[in-house]
C-alpha positions in Angstrom: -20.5 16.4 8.8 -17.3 15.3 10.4 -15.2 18.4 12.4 -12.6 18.6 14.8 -10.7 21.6 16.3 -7.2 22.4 15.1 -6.1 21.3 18.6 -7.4 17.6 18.4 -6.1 17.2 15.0 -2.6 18.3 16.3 -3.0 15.9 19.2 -3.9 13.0 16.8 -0.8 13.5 14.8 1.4 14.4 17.7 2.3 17.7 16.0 2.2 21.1 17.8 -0.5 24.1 17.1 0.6 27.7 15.1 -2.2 30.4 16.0 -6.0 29.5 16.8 -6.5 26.2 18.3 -10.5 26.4 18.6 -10.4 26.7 14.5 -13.0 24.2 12.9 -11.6 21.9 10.7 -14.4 20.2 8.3 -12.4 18.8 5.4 -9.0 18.6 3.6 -8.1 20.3 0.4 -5.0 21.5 -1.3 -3.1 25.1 -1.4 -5.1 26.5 -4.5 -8.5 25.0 -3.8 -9.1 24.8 -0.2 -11.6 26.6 2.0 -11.4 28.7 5.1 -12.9 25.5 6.9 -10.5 22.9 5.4 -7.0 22.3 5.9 -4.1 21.8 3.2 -0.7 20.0 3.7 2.8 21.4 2.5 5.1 18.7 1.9 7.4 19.9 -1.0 9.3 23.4 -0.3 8.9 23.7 -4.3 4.9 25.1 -3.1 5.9 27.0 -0.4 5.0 30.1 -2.3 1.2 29.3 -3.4 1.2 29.8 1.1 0.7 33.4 0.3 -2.6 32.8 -2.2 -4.1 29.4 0.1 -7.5 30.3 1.6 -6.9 27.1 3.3 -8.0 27.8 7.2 -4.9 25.8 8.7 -2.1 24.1 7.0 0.2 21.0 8.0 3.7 22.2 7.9 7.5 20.8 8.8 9.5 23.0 11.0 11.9 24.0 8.4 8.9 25.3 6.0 7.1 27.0 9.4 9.7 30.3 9.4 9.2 33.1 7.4 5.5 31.6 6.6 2.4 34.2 6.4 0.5 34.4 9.8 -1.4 31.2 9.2 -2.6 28.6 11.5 -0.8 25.7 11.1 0.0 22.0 12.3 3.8 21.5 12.8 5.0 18.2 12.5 8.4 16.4 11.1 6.3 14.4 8.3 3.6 16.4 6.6 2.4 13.8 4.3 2.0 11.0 6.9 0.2 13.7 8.9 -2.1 14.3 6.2 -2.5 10.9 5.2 -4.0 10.3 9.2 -5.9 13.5 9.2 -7.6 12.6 6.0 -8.5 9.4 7.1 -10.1 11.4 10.4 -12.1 13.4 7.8 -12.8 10.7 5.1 -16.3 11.1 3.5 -16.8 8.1 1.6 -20.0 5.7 2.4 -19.4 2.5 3.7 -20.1 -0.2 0.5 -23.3 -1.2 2.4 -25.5 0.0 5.6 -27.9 -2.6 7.3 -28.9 -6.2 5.7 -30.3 -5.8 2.2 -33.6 -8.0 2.1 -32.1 -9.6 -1.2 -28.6 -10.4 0.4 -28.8 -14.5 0.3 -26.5 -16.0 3.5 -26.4 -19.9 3.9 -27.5 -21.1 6.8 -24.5 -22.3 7.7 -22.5 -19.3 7.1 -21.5 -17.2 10.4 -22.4 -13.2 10.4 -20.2 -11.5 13.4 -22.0 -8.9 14.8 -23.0 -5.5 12.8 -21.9 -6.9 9.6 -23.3 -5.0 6.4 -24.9 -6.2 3.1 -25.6 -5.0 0.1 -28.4 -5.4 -2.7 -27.9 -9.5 -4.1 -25.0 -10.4 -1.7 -24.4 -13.7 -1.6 -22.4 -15.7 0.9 -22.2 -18.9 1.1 -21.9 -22.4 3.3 -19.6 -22.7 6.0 -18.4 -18.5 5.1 -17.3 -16.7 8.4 -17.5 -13.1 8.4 -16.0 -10.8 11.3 -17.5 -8.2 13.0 -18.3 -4.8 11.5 -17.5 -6.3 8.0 -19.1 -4.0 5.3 -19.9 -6.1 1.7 -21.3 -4.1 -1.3 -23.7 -5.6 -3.5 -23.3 -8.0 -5.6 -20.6 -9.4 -4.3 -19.7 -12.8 -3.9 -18.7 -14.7 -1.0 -17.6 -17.8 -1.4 -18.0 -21.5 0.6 -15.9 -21.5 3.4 -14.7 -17.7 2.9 -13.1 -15.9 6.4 -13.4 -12.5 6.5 -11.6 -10.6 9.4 -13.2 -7.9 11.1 -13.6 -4.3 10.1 -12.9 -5.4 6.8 -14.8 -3.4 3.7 -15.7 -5.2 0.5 -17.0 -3.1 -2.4 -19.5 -4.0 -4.8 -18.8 -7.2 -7.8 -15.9 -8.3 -5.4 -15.6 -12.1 -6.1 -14.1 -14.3 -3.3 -13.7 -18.0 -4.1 -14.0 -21.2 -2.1 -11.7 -21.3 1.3 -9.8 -18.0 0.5 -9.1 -15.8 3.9 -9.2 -12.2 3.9 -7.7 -10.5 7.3 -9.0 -7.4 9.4 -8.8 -3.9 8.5 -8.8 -4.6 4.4 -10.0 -2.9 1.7 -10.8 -4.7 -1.5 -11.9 -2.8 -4.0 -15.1 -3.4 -7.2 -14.2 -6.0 -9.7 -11.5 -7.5 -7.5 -11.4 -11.4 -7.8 -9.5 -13.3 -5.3 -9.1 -16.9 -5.5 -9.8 -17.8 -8.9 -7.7 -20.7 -10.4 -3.9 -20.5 -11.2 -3.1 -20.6 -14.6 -1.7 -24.2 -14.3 -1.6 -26.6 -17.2 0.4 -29.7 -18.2 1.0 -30.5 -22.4 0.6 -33.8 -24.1 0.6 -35.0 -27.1 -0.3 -31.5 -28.1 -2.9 -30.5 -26.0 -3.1 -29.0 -22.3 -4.3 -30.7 -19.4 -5.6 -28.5 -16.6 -3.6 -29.1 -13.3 -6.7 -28.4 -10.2 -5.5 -26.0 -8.4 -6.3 -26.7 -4.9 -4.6 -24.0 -2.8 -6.2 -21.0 -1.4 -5.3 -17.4 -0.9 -4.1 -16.0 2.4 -4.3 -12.3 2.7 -3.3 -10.5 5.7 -4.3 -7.2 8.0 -4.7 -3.8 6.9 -4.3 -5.2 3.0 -5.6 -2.7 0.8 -6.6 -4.8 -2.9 -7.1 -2.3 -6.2 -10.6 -2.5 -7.9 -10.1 -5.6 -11.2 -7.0 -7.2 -9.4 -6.9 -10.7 -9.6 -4.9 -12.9 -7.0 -4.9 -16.6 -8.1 -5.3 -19.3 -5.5 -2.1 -21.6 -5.2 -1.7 -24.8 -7.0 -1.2 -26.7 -4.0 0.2 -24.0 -1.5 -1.5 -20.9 -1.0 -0.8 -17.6 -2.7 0.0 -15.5 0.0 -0.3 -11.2 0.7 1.0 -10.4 3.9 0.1 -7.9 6.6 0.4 -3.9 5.1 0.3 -4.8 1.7 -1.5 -2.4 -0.9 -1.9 -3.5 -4.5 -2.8 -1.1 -6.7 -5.6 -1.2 -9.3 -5.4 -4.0 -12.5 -2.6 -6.0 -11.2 -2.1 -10.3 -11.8 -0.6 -11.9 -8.8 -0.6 -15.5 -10.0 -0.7 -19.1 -8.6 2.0 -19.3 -5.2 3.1 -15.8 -5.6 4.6 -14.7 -1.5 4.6 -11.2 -1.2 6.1 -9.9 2.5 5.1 -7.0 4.6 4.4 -3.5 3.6 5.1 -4.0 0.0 3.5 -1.8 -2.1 2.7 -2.6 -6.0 1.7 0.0 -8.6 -1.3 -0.4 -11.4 -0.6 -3.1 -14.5 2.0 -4.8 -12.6 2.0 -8.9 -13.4 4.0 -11.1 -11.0 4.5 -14.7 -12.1 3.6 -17.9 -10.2 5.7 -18.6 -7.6 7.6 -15.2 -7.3 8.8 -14.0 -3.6 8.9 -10.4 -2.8 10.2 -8.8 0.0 9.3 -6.3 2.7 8.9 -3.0 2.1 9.5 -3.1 -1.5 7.8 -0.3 -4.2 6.8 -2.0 -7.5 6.3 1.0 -10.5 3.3 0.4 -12.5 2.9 -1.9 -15.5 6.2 -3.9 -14.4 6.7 -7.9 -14.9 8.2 -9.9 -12.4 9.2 -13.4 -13.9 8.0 -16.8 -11.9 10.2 -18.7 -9.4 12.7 -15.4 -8.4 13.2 -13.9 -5.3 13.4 -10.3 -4.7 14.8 -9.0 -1.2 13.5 -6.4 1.3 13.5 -3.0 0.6 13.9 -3.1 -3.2 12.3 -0.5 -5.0 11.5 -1.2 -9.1 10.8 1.4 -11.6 7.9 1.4 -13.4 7.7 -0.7 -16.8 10.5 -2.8 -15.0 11.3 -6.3 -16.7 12.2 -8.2 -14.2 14.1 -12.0 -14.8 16.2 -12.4 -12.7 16.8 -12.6 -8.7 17.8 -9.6 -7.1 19.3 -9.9 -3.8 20.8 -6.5 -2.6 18.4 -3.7 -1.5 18.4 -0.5 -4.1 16.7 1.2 -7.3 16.2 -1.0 -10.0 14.8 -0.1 -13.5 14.7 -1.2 -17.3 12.0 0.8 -18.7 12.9 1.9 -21.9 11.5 5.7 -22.3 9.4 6.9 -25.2 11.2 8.7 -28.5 10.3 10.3 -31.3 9.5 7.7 -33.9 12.2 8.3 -36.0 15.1 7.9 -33.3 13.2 5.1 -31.8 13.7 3.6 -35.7 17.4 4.7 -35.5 18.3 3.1 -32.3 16.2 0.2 -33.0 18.2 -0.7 -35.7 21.8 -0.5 -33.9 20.4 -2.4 -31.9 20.2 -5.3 -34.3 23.7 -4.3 -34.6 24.4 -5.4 -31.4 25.9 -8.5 -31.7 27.8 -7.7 -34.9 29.9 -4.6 -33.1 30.6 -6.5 -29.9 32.5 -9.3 -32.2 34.2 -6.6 -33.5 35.2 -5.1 -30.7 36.3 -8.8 -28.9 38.2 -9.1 -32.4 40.3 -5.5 -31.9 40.9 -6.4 -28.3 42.5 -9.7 -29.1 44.4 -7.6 -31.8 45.8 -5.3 -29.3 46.8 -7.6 -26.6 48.8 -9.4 -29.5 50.7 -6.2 -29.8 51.4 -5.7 -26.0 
């Protein structure tokens, strides 16, 4: 069991001690449910009251929520939620996806192994594959010819990683992912399709966290590309020659289209499109259920969502909508009207 003193944890997240600083901390937990041995985070002033009912043995607070407080120990730093976010990783549980060499992981001969690197049950990694050092793959995963694999890296179990794709250091790619697979790129004649190869490969960068049964397409001929800080959420389609910039984060369902550019920093709400071939710019943020078809070049909120109705206003609006056109003539019609008059 992992512990550390209320005093280290402070130190780690550069945030100053309330009350006993020899108090064990041995897990995380919220207000309601945590334990006398766990600490709790307070990051929204709405909660401040459930303070007075937390068993919690220490709580992460901001200075503004630390007066008039009950006599709790407490961690006091400007950004609860980040501090949280770092002391939870201290006091993370979760098994790595493998331990040791499983004695039915298969590894080509030609394939490079780093040192301390981790394999599941019916791993397979193949030719010319280059895995870092202290790389973790769970089983049945699928490593692909000519595969790199930065170090420290975790790949969990049914992961697929096709031919040539690199993956950087520090990621996290989660079951079911598929990285690599072909573009959806096909050329019509005469009424059928011919398939286009698709001979790029897909470039993902440090500290990239990938959502278990995303798929990332390799490039048609340039590569698909996830830069450094990225974290893709769970079900999400980034096709062929997609560029997505630093520290963009993308919610669950979200599709972006061959060949789309996203910025840094941006925030895509789940089950949003983004159409091919447009550029969005840093620090955009998209609603979820966003349609996206068009550039957007000035930071900001963006949304299009349409929010669910009962069924019969949803019937009403829908058809005044079909009306659309109809009243917009008329209105052009009564302006033209009016300026005849003036």
């Amino acid at each position: 069991m992992t512990e550390y003193s209320l005093k280290q944890l402070a130190e780690y997240v550069d945030g100053e001690v309330r009350g006993d600083a020899n108090l064990v901390v041995t897990g995380i937990g919220t207000l309601q449910s945590a334990s006398a041995t766990q600490i709790a985070f307070l990051a929204n002033s709405r909660y401040k009251s459930q303070l007075e009912s937390s068993h919690a043995g220490a709580v992460i607070l901001s200075p503004k929520d630390v007066e008039d407080t009950p006599a709790i120990n407490a961690i006091v730093v400007n950004n609860p939620y980040a501090a949280f976010a770092k002391i939870a990783q201290r006091l993370d549980t979760t098994p790595a996806p493998a331990e040791g060499v499983a004695e039915t992981a298969r590894v080509h001969p030609t394939a490079k192994l780093g040192s301390n690197v981790a394999l599941g049950e019916y791993v397979v990694i193949e030719a010319g594959a280059v895995i870092g050092d202290n790389v973790a793959i769970g089983s049945h995963a699928h490593i692909g010819p000519e595969v790199s694999i930065g170090e420290n890296t975790r790949i969990w179990s049914g992961v697929h990683i096709y031919h040539r794709c690199v993956i950087g250091a520090q990621c996290n790619v989660h079951s079911g992912a598929v990285i690599g697979a072909d573009g959806f790129g096909w050329a019509p004649e005469n009424g059928q399709w011919l398939k286009i190869p698709q001979i790029g490969r897909v470039i993902i960068g440090n500290d990239v966290e990938i959502g278990a049964s995303t798929t990332v397409d390799r490039g048609a001929l340039d590569d698909t590309v996830i830069s450094n800080g990225c974290i893709i959420d769970n079900q999400c389609q980034i096709a062929h020659n997609v560029f997505i910039d630093e520290n963009t984060a993308i919610a669950g369902c979200t599709v972006l289209a061959g060949s789309c550019r996203i910025g840094k920093r941006c925030m895509i709400g789940g089950a949003s499109a983004i159409n091919g071939h447009i550029s969005i710019c840093d620090d955009v943020q998209i609603m979820g259920f966003a349609m996206v078809i068009k550039e957007i070049n000035e930071p900001g909120v963006y949304a299009s969502g349409i929010p669910a109705a009962s069924h019969r206003e949803w019937r009403r609006n829908g058809a005044r909508y079909r009306q659309l056109d109809d009243l917009f003539k008329r209105v052009k019609g009564i302006e033209q009207e009016l300026q005849k008059i003036k």
